[in-house]
Every structure is written in C-alpha cells, then in structure tokens.
N, C-alpha and C positions, 0 to 999 in steps of 0.2 A: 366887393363889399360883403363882410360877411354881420350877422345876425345870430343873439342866440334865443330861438324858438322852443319852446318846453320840455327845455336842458337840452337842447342840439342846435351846435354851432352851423346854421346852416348859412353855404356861401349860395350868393344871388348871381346869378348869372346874367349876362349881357344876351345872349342868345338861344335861341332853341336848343337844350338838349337833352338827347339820349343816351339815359347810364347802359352803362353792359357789367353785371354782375356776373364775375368768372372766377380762373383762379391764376390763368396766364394771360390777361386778356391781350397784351401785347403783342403776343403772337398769333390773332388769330387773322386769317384772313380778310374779316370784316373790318379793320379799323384801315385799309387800304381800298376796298370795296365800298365802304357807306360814303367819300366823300364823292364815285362818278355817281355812286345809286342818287345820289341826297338830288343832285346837278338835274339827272332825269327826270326826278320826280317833282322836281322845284322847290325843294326843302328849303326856301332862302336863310342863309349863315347858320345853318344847322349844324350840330358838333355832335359827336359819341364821343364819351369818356368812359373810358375800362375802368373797373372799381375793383381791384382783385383782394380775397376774400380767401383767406384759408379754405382746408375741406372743415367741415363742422364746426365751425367759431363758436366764439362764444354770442350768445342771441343779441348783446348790447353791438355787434358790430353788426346785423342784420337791421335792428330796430335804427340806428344811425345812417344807414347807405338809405331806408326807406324813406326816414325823416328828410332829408335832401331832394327828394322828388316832391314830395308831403306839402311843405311848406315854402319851396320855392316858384314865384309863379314860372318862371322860364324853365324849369328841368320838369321834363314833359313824360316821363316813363322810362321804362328800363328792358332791358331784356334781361333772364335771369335765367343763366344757365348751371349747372355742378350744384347748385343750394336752393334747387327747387322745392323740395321741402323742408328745408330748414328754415328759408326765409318765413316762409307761411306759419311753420311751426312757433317763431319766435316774436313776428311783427304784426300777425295776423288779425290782430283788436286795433293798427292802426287805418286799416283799410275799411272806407264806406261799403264797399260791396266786392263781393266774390262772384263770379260765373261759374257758371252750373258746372262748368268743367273739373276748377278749384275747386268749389264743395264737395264734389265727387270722388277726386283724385286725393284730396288732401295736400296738395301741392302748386305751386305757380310758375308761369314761366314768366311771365307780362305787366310791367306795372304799365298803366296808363291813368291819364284823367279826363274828367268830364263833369261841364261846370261845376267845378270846386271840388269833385268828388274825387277819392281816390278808388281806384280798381283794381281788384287783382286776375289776372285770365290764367286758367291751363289751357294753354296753346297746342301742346305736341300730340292731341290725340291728333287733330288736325292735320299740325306735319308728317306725325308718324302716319296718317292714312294716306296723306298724299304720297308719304313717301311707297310706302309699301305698293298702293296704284300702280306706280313706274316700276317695282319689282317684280309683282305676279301680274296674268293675265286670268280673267274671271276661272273659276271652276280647280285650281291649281292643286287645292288639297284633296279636292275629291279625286281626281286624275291622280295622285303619288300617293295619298296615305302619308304623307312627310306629316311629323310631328315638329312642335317650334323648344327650342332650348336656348332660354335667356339666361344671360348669369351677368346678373346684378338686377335687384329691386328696387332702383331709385324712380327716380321724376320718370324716365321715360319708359323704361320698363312695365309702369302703371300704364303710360299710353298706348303703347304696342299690345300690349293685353288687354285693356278695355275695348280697344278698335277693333281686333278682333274678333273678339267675343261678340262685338255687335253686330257682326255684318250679317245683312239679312238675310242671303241664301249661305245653306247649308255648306253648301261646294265651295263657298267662298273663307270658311275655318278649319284648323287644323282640328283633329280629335284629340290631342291634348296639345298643354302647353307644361312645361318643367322649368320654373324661377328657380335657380340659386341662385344665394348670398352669403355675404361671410356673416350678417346682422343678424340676431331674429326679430328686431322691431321693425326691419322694413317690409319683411316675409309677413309680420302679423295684420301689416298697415297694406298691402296685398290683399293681404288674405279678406283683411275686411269690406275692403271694395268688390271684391269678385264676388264677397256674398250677398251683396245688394241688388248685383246682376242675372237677368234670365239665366239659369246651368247651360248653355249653348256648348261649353266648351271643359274638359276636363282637365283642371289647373292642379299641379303637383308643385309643394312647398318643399326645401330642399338646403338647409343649413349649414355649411361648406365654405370653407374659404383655401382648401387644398385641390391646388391645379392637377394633382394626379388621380385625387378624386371624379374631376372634373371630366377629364380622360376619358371612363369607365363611365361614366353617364353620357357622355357622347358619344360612346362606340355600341352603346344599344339601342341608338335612334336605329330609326328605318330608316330604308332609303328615302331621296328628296326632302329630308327634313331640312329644317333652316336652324342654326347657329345664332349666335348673336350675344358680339360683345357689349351689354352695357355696362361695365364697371367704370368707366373711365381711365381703366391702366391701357397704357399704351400711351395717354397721353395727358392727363393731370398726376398720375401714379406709373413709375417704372412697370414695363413686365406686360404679362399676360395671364389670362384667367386659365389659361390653360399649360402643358408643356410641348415640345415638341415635338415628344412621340403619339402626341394626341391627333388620334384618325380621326377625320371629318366624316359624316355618312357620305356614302355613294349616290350621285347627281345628287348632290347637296346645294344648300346656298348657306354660305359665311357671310355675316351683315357686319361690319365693323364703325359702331355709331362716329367714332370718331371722324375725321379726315385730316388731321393732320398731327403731328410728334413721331414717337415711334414706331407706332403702328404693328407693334410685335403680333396680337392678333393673325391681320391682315396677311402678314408675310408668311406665318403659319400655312396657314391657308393657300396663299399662293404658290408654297412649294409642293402641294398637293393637287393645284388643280387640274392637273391634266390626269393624273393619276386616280382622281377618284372624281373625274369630270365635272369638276364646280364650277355654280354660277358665285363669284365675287360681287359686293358693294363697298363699297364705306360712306361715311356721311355725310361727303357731299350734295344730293340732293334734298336731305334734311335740312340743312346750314340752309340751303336756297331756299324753299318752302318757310322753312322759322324763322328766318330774317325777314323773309318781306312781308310774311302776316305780321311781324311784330312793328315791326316798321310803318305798316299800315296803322294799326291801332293806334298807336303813340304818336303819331303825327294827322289821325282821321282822314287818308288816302283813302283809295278805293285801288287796289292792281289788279284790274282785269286779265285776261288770260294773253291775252297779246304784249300789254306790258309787263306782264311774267319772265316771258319770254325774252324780252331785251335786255331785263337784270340779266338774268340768266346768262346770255350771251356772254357780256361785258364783265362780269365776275367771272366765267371763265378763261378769259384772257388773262387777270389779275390772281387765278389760281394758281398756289404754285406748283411744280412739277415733284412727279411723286420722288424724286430724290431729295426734293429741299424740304421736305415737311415736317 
C-alpha cells in the first residue's frame, strides 16, 4: 500500500524495517548477516532493505529515502553509510532531533525513532573508538612517535579524528594527524570541528586528490605511523588513494576502512608487509561494531558484551573469504 505523504509517495510496510543507505548495498555482507543476527536477537519478521544512492545525489533523493522512515509507522531507521553528510546536509529540517554526535560532526550515520520522533545519531565515533580499541594497546603513540595519515575527509574521517583527539591520556594520541582530500569543503567542515575541540592534537589540512602526491606525504611519516584509507575507492570508486611505488612507514599500520571490493589499498600494503613490518586491518571490525550499535538503536535492543560476541562469531562464518570480496 502505498501513500502520498507531503509530496512523498511513501510505501507502508507490513513488517519491521531497516533501510541501509549505501551505494552497492547488494553486495555487502550484511544483507546475508542481518537475517541470523535478526533470528538471535528476536527481531520477529524484521527485514533490511538497501536503498542505493549515488555518491552526492541530488538532496531531493536524500530528502525522499528519509521521508520513508519519517512517515511510515513500520520502517523503523536506517543505517547510513557513503552519504553521511549529505544526507544531513540535505534532509537535516526533517529530523525532530540530532545527537550530540550529529551536531558535532555535522554528519549522520543512524536514522531511528522514538515516540513519533525522528532521530538522527553519528554513530562512528563510537565504532571508530571501538574500533581502533582492538587496534592499539594503551600508551601506543607515546611508545612510536607514529603520526596518523588519513586521506579522505568524509563521515568517518571526522570520527577517527574526533576520538582521537579526545582521548584522555596523553600516550593514548598521536602528535599529529594529516587529512587529505581531493574537496576543500570537507577539509573546511574538518577543520571547523577540530576547532571547537581542546588543541590535544596537531591536525594538518591537505588539498590533494594526486596519488603521487599522496606518496611523498607518506614517505615522511615516522616510523609506526598509521595510514588510513578513507576515501572509499577500492570499493564504492575504482583505484586507490595512493600508487604503488608508495612506501608505507616502517612498523606501520595500514587501516583499510573498507572490507570488501577491491581492496587495492589493502593489497598495496600487503605486498610490503614483511618488508617494512606492517601491522594490516581492514574494516571488518568496523561493519561489526556499526552494525550492531545501529541495529541496536533502530530496533531499542541492548547487546551486551557477550551477545557481541556471538554476532560476531556467526558473521564470521558468513564473511566471505578474502578472494571473493
């Protein structure tokens, strides 16, 4: 049955669901994951539906995927990953309220509701802290001196940067951090967050969308620094941010937010590791962490740390192997 709600044909749904705002959503691993997770968690006839969304639409395709959560009582929230600030940027007068995160970030990951009200959450500082938790152990940067070198300023890049900066002991931040981007609006929408922030940490802006450039800024990190692709090439966009004669620092870590397409990044990387002694990730314990806080919100769960742990498991079964990604 569908409805048209103020000028948006919104269709009514029979059962509980959750949108996934992406750009391939077909392919991600979660639309094969959400129906054991849903089982476990007792999600009864709960459904994800991928809503895939160009890179930068136009705002009326943003303002329409929200209207569908908005005004439909059964389409319960979304996860919103690649248009995290676009959505915000374009639909952002239709949402009751923003969390401290959103307002912060300027960006969303999370539609949800509550009694009647629409919500928007940035989520990834969250996973980005969980994530990074399982990467370092306390004290890391104080012990290496490693500096962090992000390239790309989007949604999550604001996260990794903010969580950083915030962390309470000293030992526990790098002494700088180095954003490029091919943008400068998302460098300036950076830059304006960080200045809201305690100075903990020295943040360098960096205008660039030449992977040979990219090169040469990565070969004057220190040692122990970390990397880190967040552009989404490798897997929404061909390629990598970098080329292949680009040397990693020595005991480095390579973060490759993605975990599944091409992964050109990652393989970079891993034709070096032994070579320049790298510690490797990719974004699989991201996708774990941002799936089940968002999953949680949008459905008013609670996953404690034991049933973390059992997605976790059972997603790893249904992960697929790094040649089919």
């Amino acid at each position: 049955m569908t409805e048209d709600v103020s000028g948006y044909k919104i269709v009514h749904r029979d059962e509980p669901t959750m949108y996934f705002f992406g750009v391939t959503t077909s392919r991600s691993t979660i639309m094969r994951v959400f129906p054991v997770w849903a089982e476990i968690l007792g999600l009864d006839r709960a459904q994800l539906i991928g809503v895939d969304i160009p890179l930068h639409a136009e705002a009326e395709q943003y303002r329409k995927a929200v209207a569908q959560i908005k005004y439909d009582p059964l389409s319960l929230g979304a996860l919103v990953t690649t248009h995290k600030i676009d959505v915000l940027e374009a639909a952002g007068d239709m949402f009751d309220e923003l969390d401290k995160y959103a307002r912060l970030c300027g960006d969303l990951s999370c539609i949800s509701k509550r009694d009647n009200r629409l919500i928007g959450h940035a989520k990834d500082p969250i996973a980005a802290g969980s994530s990074l938790q399982h990467i370092f152990k306390p004290g890391y940067w104080d012990r290496t001196g490693g500096h962090v070198l992000c390239i790309g300023a989007g949604g999550s890049a604001i996260s990794i940067t903010y969580y950083l900066m915030a962390r309470p002991e000293p030992g526990d931040r790098p002494k700088r951090i180095i954003v490029v981007n091919r943008s400068q609006p998302r460098l300036d929408k950076l830059r304006s967050i960080v200045a809201g922030l305690p100075p903990t940490i020295e943040v360098m802006y960096i205008l660039n969308e030449d992977p040979v450039r990219n090169d040469k800024i990565m070969a004057d990190l220190p040692a122990g620094s970390m990397v880190i692709n967040a552009t989404g090439m490798g897997k929404d966009r061909p390629g990598s941010p970098i080329t292949d004669d680009g040397v990693f620092p020595m005991r480095g870590i390579a973060w490759e937010l993605n975990y599944r397409g091409e992964l050109d990044f990652m393989h970079q990387a891993m034709a070096q590791e032994r070579q320049r002694n790298l510690t490797i990730h990719d974004g699989w314990q991201y996708f774990l962490y941002g799936w089940s806080d968002h999953i949680a919100e949008v459905f008013h769960k609670e996953i404690a740390e034991d049933l973390f742990d059992q997605l976790a498991e059972v997603a790893e079964v249904i992960r697929p192997s790094s040649d089919s990604r």
